[in-house]
N, C-alpha and C positions, 0 to 999 in steps of 0.2 A: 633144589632149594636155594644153592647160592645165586641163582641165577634170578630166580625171585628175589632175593635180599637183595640183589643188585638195583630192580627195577624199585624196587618200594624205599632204596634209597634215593636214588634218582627223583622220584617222584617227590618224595619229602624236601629236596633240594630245591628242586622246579617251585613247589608251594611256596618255601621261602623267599625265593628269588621276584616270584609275583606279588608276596604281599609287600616285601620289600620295594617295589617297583609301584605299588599301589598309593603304597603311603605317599613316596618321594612327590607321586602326580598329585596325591590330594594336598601335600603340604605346597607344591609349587601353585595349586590354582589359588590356594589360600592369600601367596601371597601376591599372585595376580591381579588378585581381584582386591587388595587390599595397597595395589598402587594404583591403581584403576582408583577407587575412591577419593584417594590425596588425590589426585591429579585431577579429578573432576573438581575436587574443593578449592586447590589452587586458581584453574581456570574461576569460579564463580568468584572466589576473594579477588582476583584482578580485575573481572570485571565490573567486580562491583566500584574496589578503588580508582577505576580509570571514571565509574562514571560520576563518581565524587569528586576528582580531582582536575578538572577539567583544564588544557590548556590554556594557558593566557595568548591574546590575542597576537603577539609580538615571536609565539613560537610556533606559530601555525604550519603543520606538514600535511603532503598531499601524500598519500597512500595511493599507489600506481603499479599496478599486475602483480599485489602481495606486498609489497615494502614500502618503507617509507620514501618520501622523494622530496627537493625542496619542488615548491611552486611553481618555477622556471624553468623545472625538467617537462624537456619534449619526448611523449612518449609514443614512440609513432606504433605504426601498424605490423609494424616489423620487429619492435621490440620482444624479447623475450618474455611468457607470460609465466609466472609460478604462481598455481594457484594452490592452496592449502586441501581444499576438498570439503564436500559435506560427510564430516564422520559419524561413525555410528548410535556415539552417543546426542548429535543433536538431531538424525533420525528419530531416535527414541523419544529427544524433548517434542519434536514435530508432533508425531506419534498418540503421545501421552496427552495436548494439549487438543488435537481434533479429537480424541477421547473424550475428554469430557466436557468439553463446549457440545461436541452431540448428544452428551448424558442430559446435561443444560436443556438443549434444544428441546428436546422432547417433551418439556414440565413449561416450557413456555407462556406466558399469557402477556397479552394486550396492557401496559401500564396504562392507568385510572390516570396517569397525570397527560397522556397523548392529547393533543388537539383533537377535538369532535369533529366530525366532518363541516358542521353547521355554520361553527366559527371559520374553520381555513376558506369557505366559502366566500368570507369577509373579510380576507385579505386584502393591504391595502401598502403601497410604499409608505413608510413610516420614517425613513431616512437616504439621507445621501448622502456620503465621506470623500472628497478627495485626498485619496492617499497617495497618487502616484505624479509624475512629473507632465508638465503640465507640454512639454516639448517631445515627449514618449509615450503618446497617452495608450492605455489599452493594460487591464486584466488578463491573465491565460487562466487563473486558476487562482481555487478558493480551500482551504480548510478549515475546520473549525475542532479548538479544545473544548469540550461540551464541561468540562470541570470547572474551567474558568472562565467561558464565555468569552474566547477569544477569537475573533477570526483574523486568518492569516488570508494573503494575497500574493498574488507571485505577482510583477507587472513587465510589459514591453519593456520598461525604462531600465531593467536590471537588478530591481529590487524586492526584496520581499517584503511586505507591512506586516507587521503585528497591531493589531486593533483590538481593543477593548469594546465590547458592543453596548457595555452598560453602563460604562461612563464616556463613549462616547470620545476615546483620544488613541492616540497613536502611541504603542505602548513602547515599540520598537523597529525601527526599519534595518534591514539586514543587508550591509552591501557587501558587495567583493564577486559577483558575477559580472564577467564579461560583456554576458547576451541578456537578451530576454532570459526571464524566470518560466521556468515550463510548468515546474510541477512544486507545491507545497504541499508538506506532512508533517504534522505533530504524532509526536512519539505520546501513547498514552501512560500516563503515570507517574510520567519523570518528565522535568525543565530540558528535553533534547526534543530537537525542530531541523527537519532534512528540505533542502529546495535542489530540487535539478534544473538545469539552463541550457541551451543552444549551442552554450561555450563549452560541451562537451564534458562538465565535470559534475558531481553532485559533492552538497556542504553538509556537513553535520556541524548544529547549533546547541551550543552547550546555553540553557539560562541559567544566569547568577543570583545572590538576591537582592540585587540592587536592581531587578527588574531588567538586564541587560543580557544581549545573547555574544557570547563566543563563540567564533569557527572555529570546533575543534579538528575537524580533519575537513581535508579535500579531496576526494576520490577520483582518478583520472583514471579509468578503467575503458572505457569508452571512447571510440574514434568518430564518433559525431555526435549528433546535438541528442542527450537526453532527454526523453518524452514526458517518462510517468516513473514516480515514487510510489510505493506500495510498501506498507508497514504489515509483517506478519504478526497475529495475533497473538502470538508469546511477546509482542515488544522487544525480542532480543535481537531480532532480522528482521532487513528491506528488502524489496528485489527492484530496480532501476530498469530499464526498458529504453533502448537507444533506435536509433535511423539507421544504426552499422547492423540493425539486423540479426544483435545479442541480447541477452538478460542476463545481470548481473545477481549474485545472490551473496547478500553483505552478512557479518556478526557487526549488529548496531556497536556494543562497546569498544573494541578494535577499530573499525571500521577498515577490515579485509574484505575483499572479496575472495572468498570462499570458493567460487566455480561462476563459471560464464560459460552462460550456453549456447552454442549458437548449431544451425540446424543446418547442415550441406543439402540439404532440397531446397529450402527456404532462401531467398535472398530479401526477401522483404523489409523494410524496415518497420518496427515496431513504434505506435504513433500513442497508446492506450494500454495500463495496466492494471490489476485490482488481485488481490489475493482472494477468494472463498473465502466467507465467513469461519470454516472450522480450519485452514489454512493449508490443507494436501491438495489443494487444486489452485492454481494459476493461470488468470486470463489474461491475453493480450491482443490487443488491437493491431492490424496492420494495414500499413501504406497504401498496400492490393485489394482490400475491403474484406480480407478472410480475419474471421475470431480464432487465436488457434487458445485450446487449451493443453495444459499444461499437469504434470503429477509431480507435485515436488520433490518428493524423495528420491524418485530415479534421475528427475529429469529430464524424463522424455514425452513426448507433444501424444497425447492420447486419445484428443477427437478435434475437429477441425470445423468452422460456421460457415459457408459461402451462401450469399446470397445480397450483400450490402453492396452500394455503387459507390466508390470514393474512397477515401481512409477511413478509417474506423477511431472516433475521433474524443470517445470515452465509452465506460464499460463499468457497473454496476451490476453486485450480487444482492439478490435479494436476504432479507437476515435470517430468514429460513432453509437458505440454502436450495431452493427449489430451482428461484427462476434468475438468468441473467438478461439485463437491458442493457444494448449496444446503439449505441448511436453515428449516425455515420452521415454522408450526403442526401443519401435518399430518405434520411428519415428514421426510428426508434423499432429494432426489431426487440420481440422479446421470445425466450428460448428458452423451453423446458429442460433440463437438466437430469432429469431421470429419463429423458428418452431421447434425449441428442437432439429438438426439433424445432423449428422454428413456431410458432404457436399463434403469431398476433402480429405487424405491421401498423404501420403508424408513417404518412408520408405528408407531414407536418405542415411544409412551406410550401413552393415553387422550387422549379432546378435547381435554380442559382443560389436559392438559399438552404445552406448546409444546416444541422441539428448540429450544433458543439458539444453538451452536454447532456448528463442524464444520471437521477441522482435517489437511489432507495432513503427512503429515514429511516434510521436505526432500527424502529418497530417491524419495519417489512408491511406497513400499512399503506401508504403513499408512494407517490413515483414523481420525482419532477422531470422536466425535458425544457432544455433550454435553446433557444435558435433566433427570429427575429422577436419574437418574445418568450414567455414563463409562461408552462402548463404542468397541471399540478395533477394527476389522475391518482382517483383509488383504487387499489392494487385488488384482484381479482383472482381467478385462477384461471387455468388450462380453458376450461369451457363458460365460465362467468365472463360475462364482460367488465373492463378497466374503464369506469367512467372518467370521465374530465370532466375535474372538481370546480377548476379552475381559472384561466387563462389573465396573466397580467400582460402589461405590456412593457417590453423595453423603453423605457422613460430618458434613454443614455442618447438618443438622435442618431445615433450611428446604425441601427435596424441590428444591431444583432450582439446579443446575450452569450457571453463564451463560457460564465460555467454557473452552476447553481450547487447550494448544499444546505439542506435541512439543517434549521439547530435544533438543543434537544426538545425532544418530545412534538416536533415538528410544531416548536413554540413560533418560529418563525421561518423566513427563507433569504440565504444571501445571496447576491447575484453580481456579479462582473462581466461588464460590456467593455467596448471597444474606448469608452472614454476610459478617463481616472479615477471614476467615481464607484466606492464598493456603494451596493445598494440594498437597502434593507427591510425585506415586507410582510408582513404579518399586522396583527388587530389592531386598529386606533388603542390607545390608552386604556379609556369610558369602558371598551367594549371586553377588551381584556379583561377587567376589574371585576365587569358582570362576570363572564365566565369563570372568574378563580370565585 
């Protein structure tokens, strides 16, 4: 019997000890999980205040492998690099936001305000803008704010244009790149505007409201000329895309870079980038003529495209998420996406003349391709054929068109050639008027 009394104290002690032990864990995750909270709300209040507060032009810092740097720091190859990482919780935001952009997707339809086929068929130049320097001449690249109808321009001359397409003026030119402008992005929703350039660095543009942009930061992350700017669809992250062979993955308000990836098989340089519509997938063009894609969250390279001659020289998801159009030397491959494949070919020109661009409108209705002119095809599927709607011509004298981009509702098409001139074509007036 004492020997039992022994045990069923013992035992009654052990209980206490566990629940004592239980509680300690439940009150510790409580308050885990209740800094965990603050500290996510801190992070959102900073970034909100930074993107409210914007630097003035006079304190401009370059943010280089994590910190901040003056301007005139050279940050070589050799430099040390501290990166922060992609943590768990913007896994989650990643997550959360291809969530339900594909809930979205699925309830999809066709907007009544899209151009009809009948009218893009009546396509016609309706303008020509010299915005760029007249001793620099040459476009690399085009974007468009579909909120305010602004297209932007990156030029040879080192500048970016800001252009108003309905009245017609230059709303803002953006200097302080060394090189050619490679690549322009508007940030959707907010007055920030990112341009990469040749000079190895990319800018974050703060607008004011006096209609003026500030460089808020300078990112020198990168050891040679960056290609392509890609805005992820939360608008809170870019991913940058260089010739060293890396991709950078930025927090837009900071402007850190987060993680740089680069791939020890790979030596290639990367020439073309675009995020997927719902944003877990990452394409990128390379030097070698291979598409590699990409899974954001791991960051590692999970299917690969061979078959283009040249660099790969832009790249285009459909808004469906179905199909990607890559464009390269030999011409506009298009690629099923649910089965890894090449599905259609397109060898536009002659040798010598490469395919630049290539470009979905927002609908996932239309496909433009740009090279020694503009062809405008509607988008088909796997086994439908992709007619060509369209064909303009390079009007610039130079024979070749280097990028093109829907505005909205494929109301019209911008294009930048080898001159200085942004070009812009869509319906006469008269014929417009009929249609609305």
């Amino acid at each position: 019997m004492l020997s039992n009394f022994a045990l069923e104290q013992q035992l009654h002690t052990a209980r206490q000890e566990l629940s004592h032990a239980l509680y300690q864990h439940d009150a510790a995750c409580r308050v885990i999980a209740r800094l965990k909270k603050e500290r996510d709300e801190a992070r959102s209040l900073l970034a909100q205040a930074e993107r409210q507060a914007p630097l003035p032009a006079s304190a401009v810092t370059a943010v280089s492998n994590g910190k901040r740097a003056s301007e005139e720091e050279d940050t070589g190859p050799g430099a040390k690099r501290m990166r922060h990482g992609v943590s768990d919780s913007i896994i989650a935001e990643l997550t959360e936001c291809n969530a339900a952009l594909s809930q979205q997707r699925k309830k999809r339809q066709i907007p009544p305000t899209l151009v009809p086929i009948d009218a893009l068929e009546r396509y016609t130049q309706l303008s020509s803008h010299p915005l760029h320097k007249t001793n620099k001449p040459g476009i690399t690249s085009i974007d468009i704010n579909p909120s305010k109808d602004i297209v932007a321009t990156g030029g040879i001359d080192s500048n970016a244009v800001l252009f108003g397409r309905t009245s017609g003026e230059i709303l803002s030119t953006l200097s302080g790149h060394s090189k050619k402008v490679t690549s322009v992005k508007f940030v959707a929703h907010n007055d920030v505007f990112l341009s990469g350039s040749a000079d190895k660095t990319v800018r974050i543009w703060q607008g004011s409201e006096d209609g003026n942009y500030n460089c808020r930061h300078i990112l020198k992350d990168h050891t040679a000329e960056v290609q392509a700017v890609t805005i992820h669809a939360t608008n809170n992250y870019f991913v940058t895309a260089s010739l060293d062979a890396t991709w950078c993955f930025y927090d837009l308000s900071s402007g850190l870079c987060l993680t740089q990836v680069e791939d020890p098989t790979n030596s290639m340089g990367y020439t073309s980038a675009a995020f997927h519509p719902d944003g877990l997938i990452l394409g990128t063009g390379t030097v070698g003529s291979t598409v590699r894609i990409w899974d954001v969250k791991s960051r590692g390279n999970v299917a690969n495209f061979d078959g283009h001659t040249g660099a790969v020289t832009a790249i285009s998801f459909s808004e469906n998420g179905y199909f990607l159009a890559t464009a390269a030397h030999d011409g506009v491959k298009l690629w099923d996406l649910r089965k890894l494949k090449n599905f259609r070919s397109y060898e536009l020109y002659d040798q010598d003349t490469p395919t630049n661009s290539v470009d979905f409108d927002h609908s996932g209705s239309y496909l433009a391709m740009a090279g020694s002119d503009i062809r405008v095809y509607q988008v088909g599927s796997v086994k439908a054929e992709w007619n060509c709607l369209k064909t303009l011509p390079d009007l610039s004298g130079t024979g070749r068109a280097t990028c093109v981009k829907f505005g909205p509702d494929a109301r019209y098409l911008a294009v930048g050639s080898m001159d200085r001139n942004l070009r812009v074509f869509g319906l006469p007036e008269e014929d417009a008027s009929t249609e609305s």
